[in-house]
C-alpha positions in Angstrom: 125.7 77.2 112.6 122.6 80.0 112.8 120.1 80.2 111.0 119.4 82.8 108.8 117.8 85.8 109.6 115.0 85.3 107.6 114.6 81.8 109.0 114.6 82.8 112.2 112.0 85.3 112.3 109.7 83.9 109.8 106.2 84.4 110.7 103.9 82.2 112.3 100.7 83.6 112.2 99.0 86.4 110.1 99.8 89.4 112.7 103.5 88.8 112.3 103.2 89.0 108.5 104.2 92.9 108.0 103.0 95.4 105.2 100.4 93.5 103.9 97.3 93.8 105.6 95.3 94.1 102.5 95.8 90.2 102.3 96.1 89.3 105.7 92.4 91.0 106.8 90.5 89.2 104.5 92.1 86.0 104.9 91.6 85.9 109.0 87.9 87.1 108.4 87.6 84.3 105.9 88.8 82.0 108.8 87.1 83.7 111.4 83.7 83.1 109.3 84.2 79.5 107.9 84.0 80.3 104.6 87.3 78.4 103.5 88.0 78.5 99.4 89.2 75.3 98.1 92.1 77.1 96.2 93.9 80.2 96.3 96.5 81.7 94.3 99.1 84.1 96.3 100.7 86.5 93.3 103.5 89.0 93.8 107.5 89.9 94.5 110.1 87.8 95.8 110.3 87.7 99.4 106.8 89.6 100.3 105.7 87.0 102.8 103.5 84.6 99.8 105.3 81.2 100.8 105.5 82.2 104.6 101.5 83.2 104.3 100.5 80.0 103.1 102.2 77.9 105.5 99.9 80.3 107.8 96.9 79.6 106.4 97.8 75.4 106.4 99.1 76.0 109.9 95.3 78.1 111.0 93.4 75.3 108.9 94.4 72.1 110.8 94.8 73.4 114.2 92.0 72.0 116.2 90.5 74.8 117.4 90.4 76.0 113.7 89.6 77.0 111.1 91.1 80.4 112.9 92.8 83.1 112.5 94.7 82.6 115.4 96.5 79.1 115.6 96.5 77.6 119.7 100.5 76.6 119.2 100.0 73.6 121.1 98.3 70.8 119.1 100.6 69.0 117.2 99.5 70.6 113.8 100.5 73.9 115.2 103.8 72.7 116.3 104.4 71.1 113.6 104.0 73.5 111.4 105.6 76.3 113.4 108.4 78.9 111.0 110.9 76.2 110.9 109.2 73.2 112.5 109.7 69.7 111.1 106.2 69.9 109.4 103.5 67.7 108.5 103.1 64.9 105.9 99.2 66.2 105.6 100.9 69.9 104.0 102.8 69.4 101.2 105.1 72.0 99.6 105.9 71.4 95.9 108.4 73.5 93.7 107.0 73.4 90.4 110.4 74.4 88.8 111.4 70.7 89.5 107.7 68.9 89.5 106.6 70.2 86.8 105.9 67.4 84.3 102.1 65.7 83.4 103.6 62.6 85.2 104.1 64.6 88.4 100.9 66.5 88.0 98.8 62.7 87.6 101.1 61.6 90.8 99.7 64.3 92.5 95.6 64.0 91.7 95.8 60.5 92.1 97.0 61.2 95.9 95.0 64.1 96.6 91.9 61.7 96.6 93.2 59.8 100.0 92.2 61.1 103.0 95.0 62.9 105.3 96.4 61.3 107.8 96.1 62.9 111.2 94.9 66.8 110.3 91.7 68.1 109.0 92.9 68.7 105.5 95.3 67.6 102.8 97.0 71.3 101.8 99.1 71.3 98.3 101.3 74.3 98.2 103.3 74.9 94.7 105.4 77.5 94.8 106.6 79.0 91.9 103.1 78.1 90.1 103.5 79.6 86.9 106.8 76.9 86.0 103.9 74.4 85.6 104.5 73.3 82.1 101.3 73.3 79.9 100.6 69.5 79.9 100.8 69.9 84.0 98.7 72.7 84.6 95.8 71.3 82.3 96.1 67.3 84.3 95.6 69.8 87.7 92.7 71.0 86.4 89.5 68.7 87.0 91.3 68.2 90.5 91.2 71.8 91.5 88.0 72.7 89.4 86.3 70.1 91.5 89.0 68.5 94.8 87.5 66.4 97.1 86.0 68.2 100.7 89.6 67.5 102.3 92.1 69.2 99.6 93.0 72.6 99.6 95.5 74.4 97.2 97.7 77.1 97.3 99.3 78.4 94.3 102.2 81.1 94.6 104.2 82.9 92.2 105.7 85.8 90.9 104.4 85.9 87.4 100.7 85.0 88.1 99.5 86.1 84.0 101.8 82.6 83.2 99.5 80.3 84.8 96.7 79.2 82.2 93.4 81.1 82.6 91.6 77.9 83.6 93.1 77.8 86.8 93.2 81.4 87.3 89.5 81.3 87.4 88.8 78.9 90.0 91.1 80.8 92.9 90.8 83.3 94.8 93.4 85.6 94.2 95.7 87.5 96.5 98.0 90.1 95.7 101.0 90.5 97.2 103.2 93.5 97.6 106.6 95.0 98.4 106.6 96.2 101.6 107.0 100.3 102.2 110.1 101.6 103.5 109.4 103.1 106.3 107.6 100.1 107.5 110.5 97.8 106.8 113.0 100.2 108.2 111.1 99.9 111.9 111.0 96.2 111.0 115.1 96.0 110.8 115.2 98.3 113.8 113.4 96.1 115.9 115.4 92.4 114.8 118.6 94.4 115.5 117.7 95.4 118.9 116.3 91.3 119.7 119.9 90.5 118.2 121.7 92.9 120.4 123.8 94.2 117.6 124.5 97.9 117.8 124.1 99.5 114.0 125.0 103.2 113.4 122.9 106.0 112.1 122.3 105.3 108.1 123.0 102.0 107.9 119.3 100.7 108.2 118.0 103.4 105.1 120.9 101.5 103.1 119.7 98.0 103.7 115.9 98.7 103.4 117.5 100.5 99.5 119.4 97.6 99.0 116.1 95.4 99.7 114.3 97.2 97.1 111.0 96.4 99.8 111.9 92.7 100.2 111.6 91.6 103.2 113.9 88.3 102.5 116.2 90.2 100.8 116.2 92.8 103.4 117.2 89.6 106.2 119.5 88.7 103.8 121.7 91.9 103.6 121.1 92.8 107.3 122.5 89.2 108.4 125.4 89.9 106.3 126.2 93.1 107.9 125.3 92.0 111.8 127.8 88.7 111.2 130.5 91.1 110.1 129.9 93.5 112.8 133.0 94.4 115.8 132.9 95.5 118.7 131.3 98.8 118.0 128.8 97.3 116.0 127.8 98.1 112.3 129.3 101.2 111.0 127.9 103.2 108.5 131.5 103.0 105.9 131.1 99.8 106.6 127.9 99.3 105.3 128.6 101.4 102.1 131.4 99.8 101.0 129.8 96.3 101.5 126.9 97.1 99.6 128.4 99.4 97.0 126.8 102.2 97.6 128.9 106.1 96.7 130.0 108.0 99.7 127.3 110.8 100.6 130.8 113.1 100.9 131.4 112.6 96.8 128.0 113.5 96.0 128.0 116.4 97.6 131.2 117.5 96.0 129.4 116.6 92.9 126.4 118.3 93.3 128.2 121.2 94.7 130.4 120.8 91.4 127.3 120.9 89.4 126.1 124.1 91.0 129.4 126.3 90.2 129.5 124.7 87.0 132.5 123.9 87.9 133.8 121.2 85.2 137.3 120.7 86.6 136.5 119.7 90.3 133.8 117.8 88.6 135.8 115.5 86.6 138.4 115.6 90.3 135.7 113.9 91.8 135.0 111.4 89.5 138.9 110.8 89.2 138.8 109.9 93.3 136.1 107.9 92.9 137.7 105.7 90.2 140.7 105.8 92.1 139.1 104.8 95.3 137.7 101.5 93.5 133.9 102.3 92.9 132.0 101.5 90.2 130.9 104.3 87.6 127.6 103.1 86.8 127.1 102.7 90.8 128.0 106.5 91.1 125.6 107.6 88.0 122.6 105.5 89.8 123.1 107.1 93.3 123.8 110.5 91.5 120.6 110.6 89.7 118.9 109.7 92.6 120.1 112.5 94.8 119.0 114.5 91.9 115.5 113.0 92.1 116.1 114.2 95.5 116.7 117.6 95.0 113.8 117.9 92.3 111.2 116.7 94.9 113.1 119.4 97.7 112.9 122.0 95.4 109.1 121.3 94.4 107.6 120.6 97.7 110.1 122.7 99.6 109.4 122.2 103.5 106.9 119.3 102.9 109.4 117.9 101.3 110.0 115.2 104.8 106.6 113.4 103.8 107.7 112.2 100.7 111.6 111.0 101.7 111.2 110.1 104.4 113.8 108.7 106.8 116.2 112.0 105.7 117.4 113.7 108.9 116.1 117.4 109.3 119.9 119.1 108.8 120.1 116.8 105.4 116.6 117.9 104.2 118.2 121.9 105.0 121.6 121.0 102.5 119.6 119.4 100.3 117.5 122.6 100.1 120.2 124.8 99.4 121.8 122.6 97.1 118.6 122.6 95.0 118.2 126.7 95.3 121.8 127.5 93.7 121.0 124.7 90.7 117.7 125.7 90.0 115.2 123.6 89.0 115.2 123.6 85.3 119.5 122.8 85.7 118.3 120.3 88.1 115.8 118.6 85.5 118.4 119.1 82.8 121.3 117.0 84.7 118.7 114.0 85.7 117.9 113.6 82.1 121.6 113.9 80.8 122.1 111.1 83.6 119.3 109.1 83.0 121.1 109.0 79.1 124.4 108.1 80.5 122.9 105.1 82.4 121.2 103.9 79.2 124.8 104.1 77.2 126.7 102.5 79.6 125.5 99.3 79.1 127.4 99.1 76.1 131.2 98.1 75.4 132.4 101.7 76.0 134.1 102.2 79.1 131.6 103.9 81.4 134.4 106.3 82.8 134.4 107.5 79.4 130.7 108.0 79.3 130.3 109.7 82.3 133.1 112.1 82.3 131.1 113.3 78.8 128.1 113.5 80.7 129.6 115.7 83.2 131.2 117.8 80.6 127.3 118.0 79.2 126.1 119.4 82.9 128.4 121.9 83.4 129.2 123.3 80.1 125.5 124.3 78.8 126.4 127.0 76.2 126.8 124.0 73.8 123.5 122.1 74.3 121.1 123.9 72.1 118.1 121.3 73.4 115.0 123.0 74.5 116.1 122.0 77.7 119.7 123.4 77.5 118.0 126.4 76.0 116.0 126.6 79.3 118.4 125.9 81.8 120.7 129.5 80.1 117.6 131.5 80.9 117.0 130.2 83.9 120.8 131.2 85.0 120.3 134.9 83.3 117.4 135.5 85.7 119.2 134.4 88.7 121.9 136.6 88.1 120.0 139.5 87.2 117.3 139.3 88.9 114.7 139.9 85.7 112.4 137.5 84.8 113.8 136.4 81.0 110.7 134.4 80.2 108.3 137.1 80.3 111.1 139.4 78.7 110.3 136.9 75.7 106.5 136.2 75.8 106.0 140.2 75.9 109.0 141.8 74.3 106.9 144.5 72.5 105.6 146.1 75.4 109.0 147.0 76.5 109.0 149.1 73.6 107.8 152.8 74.0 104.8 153.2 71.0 106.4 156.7 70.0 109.8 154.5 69.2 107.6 151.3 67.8 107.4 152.9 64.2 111.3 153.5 63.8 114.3 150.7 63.9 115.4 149.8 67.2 118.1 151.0 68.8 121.3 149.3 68.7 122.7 148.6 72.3 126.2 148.9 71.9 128.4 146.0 73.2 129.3 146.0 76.7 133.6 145.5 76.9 134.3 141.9 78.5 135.6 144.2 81.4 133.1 146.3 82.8 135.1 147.9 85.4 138.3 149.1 85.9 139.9 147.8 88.6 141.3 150.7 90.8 144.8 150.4 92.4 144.6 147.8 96.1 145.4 151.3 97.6 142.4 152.6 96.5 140.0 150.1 97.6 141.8 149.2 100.8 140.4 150.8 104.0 142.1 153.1 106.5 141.6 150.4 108.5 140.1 147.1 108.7 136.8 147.8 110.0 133.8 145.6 109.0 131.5 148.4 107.5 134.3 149.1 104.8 134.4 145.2 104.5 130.7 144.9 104.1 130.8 147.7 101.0 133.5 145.4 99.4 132.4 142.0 99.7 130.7 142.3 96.4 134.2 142.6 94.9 135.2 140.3 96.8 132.8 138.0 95.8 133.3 138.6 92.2 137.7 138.4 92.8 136.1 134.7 94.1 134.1 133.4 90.9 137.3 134.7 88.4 139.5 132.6 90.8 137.2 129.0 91.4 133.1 128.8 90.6 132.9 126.1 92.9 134.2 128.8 96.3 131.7 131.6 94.0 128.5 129.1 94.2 129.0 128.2 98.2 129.4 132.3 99.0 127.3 134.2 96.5 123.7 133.3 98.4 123.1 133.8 101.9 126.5 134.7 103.5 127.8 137.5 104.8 131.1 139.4 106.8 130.0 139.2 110.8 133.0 140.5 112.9 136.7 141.5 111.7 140.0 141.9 113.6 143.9 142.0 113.4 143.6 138.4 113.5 140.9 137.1 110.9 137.9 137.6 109.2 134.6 135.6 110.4 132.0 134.9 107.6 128.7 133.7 108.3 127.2 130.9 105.8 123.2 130.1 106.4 123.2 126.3 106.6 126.2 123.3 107.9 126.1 121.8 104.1 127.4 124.7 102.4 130.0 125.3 105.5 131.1 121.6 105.2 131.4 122.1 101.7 133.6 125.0 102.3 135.6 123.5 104.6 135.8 120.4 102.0 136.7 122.1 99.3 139.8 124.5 100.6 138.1 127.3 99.5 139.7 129.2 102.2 143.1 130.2 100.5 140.7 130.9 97.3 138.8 133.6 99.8 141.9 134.9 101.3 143.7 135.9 98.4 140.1 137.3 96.9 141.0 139.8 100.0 144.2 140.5 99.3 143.3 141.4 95.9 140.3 143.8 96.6 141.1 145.1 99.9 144.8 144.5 100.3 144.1 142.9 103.8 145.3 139.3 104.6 143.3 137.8 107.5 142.7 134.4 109.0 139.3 133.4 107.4 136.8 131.3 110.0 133.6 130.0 108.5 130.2 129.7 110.5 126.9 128.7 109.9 124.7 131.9 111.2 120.7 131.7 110.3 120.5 135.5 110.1 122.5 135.8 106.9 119.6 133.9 105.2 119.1 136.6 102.2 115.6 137.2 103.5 116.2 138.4 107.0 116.2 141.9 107.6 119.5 141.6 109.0 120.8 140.7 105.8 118.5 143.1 103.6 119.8 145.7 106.1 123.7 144.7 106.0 123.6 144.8 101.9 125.5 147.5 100.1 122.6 149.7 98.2 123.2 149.3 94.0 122.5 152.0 91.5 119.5 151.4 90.0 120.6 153.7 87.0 124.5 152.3 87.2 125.2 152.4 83.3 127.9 149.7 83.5 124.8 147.3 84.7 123.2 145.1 82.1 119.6 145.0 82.2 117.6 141.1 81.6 116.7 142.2 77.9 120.5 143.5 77.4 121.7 139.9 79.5 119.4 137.8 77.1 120.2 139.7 74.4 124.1 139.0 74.8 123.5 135.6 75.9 121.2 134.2 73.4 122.4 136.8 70.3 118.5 137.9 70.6 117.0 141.6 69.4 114.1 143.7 70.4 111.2 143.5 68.1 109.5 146.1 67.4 106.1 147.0 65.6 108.3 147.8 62.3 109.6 144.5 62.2 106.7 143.2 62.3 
């Protein structure tokens, strides 16, 4: 049988102990100096190194070149009490979850007075320090207020503020904490390369989330995964559906979903999820934190790498374009609605339930009349029309002209629901199917697309554009992989094909590629766009969008 992982590369002296050099420094300068504490109290998370330290520090205190930070590793203190040596009977390691009574606390001072046997000190370490039961912690404390020259102690726990005051006092304390993860991550890297285990792209960034920066529990899910391991190693599905984690595939359908409000392939997704065995609540937590995501890409845009980290570059660019067609306040919206729907699934309703109503709150916002609902409408009325509705509101009188102020406003009449007729396909279809009569019409197009799905409407509607045509098919040019794959994904293809049919009367073969100059600020795309009226009549203006949206008015001076 093997050892553990975390066995096996325990630590042995204070360089191997990783992410906490704000403990490590000052203990090997203490050592270095002489000026050795009689007790210390070692405070933090589970698996941090706290245990591990102070067998260091016992292990750098009887070797006989020490005290020193650097243990020789040949007397027989050092080998004794090497990371998984037999030990020493001068170091003992008590649990105080088990000797925590007075009787075991008076065992213990009356032996601490006896000299040690063959080292230069007699080290108590009691883990888990803060079980010490009352009547224990106060028969310990004329021992370590006042040990005798050879006794050293070493408390360590994870709920330090449960050990009484009096003994508090007379440590020196050391906190402990969980490691960062992209110190961890280079950590695993590194143990799976001495193991000689090959482990596919991903799978470290899911055990160091798993860990939640423990190292131990880190070791513990990384054995798991390298004992299972074939012959190719460990593969990333592998690795999510060990630990549990959603498929990065269904959030992106979801957050593409959530981006073409599109409720129905929404609650698909959520249908194959259930169907493919994962949990709900699993696919909420990992959903909200691609969200969080997607908030922090949308705020810090290209410095976005230095705060999530370990994110390849060509993720980081769908992540950004995700994040552009939700907009931030929708973004900020759906995280909250989440963050609910975690909250109420910890009751006895079945969290399918709960977060199939929670997706039916993201999508369909024209029923949320929340501040925040209220937002996220404006914010889509100023991406599709290009005003900016918030000002419209702050200033609405100065949209007003002062010879007009005194009188009633003007009634807009209502718009019809249809806009435009649509002409005959004979009428719209070119003489032949070249791509500047294609280019004119892929606003129709576009618009045949979002009648026909939202979902195909959100993935073409920014940054693509028509690049060649022939008697064969059509080639469109998307600005980023994501939104292809989604594409692709989704079978948005027949959707497009029949959007030509419609407006055109053509029927091509439609190919998808990803094409930087389509990016709606190139000058190859500003060029390639068909000119609009400014003065087209059939064109709502922002006040006249917000107006119909929101059942809002002009104020004049009058109303005043």
């Amino acid at each position: 049988m093997s050892l553990a992982l975390y066995r096996k590369y325990r630590p042995s002296i204070f360089a191997d102990v990783i992410g906490q050099e704000h403990v490590t420094t000052p203990l090997s300068n203490a050592l270095e100096s002489g000026r050795i504490h009689h007790a210390y109290l070692f405070s933090g998370p589970r698996g941090c190194g706290k245990t591990s330290s102070a067998r260091i520090m016992a292990r750098s205190l009887n070797c006989e070149k020490g005290p020193t930070p650097n243990p020789c590793g040949k007397c027989q203190s050092c080998t004794d009490l090497v990371a998984n040596g037999p030990g020493s009977i001068d170091v003992i390691e008590l649990d105080a979850a088990t000797h925590g009574l007075v009787d075991d606390a008076r065992d213990l001072r009356d032996k601490a007075f006896f000299a040690p046997v063959s080292s230069k000190y007699k080290i108590y370490i009691i883990d888990e320090a803060h079980q010490l039961g009352p009547g224990a912690a106060n028969a310990l404390l004329k021992v370590v207020e006042e040990p005798p020259p050879h006794v050293l102690f070493i408390f360590a726990t994870t709920e330090p503020e449960k050990l009484i005051a009096t003994i508090r006092s007379r440590t020196h304390h050391y906190p402990f904490r969980l490691v960062p993860p992209g110190i961890l991550g280079e950590h695993l890297e590194k143990l799976c390369q001495a193991e000689g285990v090959k482990v596919e792209k991903g799978v470290i960034p899911l055990v160091v989330r798993a860990s939640g920066g423990s190292v131990r529990d880190a070791l513990s899910v990384l054995g798991q995964l390298l004992a299972g391991a074939g012959k190719d190693g460990v593969t990333y599905e592998i690795a999510v559906q060990l630990l549990g984690y959603t498929d990065g595939a269904l959030l992106d359908d979801a957050i593409d979903a959530i981006g073409a409000r599109d409720t129905a392939t929404l609650f698909k997704t959520i249908d194959l999820l259930v169907e493919s065995g994962h949990d709900p609540r699993r696919f909420a937590f990992d959903l909200l934190e691609r969200l969080r995501d997607l908030v922090i890409v949308d705020a810090l845009s290209d410095q976005a790498a230095t705060v999530l980290r370990g994110y390849p570059k060509d993720q980081l660019t769908r992540m950004a374009s995700q994040a552009s067609r939700i907009g931030s306040a929708s973004l900020n919206r759906a995280a909250a609605l989440l963050a609910e729907g975690l909250t109420a699934m910890r009751g006895a309703t079945p969290a399918r339930l709960i977060l199939e109503l929670v997706a039916g709150k993201i999508t369909i916002a024209q029923g949320d009349s929340s501040d925040t609902g209220m937002i996220s409408r404006l914010e889509r009325l100023e991406r599709q029309s290009g005003f900016d509705v918030v000002s419209a509101v702050a200033t609405p009188t100065q949209k007003v002209n002062k010879t007009e102020s005194k009188a009633e406003p003007k009634t807009i009449k209502e718009e019809p629901e249809q806009v435009k007729s649509e002409p005959a396909i004979a009428e719209k279809a070119p003489s032949s199917a070249d791509i500047a009569s294609l280019r004119r019409m892929w606003p129709d197009v576009i618009e045949s697309v979002k009648r026909k799905r939202r979902l195909t409407w959100s993935l073409l509607s920014a940054s693509t554009q028509i690049l060649s045509v022939d008697n064969e098919q059509i080639t469109i040019g998307i600005v980023n992989a994501g939104a292809r794959d989604s594409f692709i994904r989704s079978e948005s293809e027949q959707i497009l094909i029949d959007a030509f049919v419609e407006v055109t009367g053509i029927k091509r073969k439609i190919e998808v590629v990803v094409d930087l100059s389509t990016s709606t600020n190139s000058n190859e795309a500003k060029s390639a766009r068909v000119d609009e009226d400014p003065d087209d009549e059939v064109r709502l203006s922002g006040t006249e969008l917000l107006m119909k949206e929101l059942g809002a008015r002009v104020i004049g001076e009058s109303d005043k």
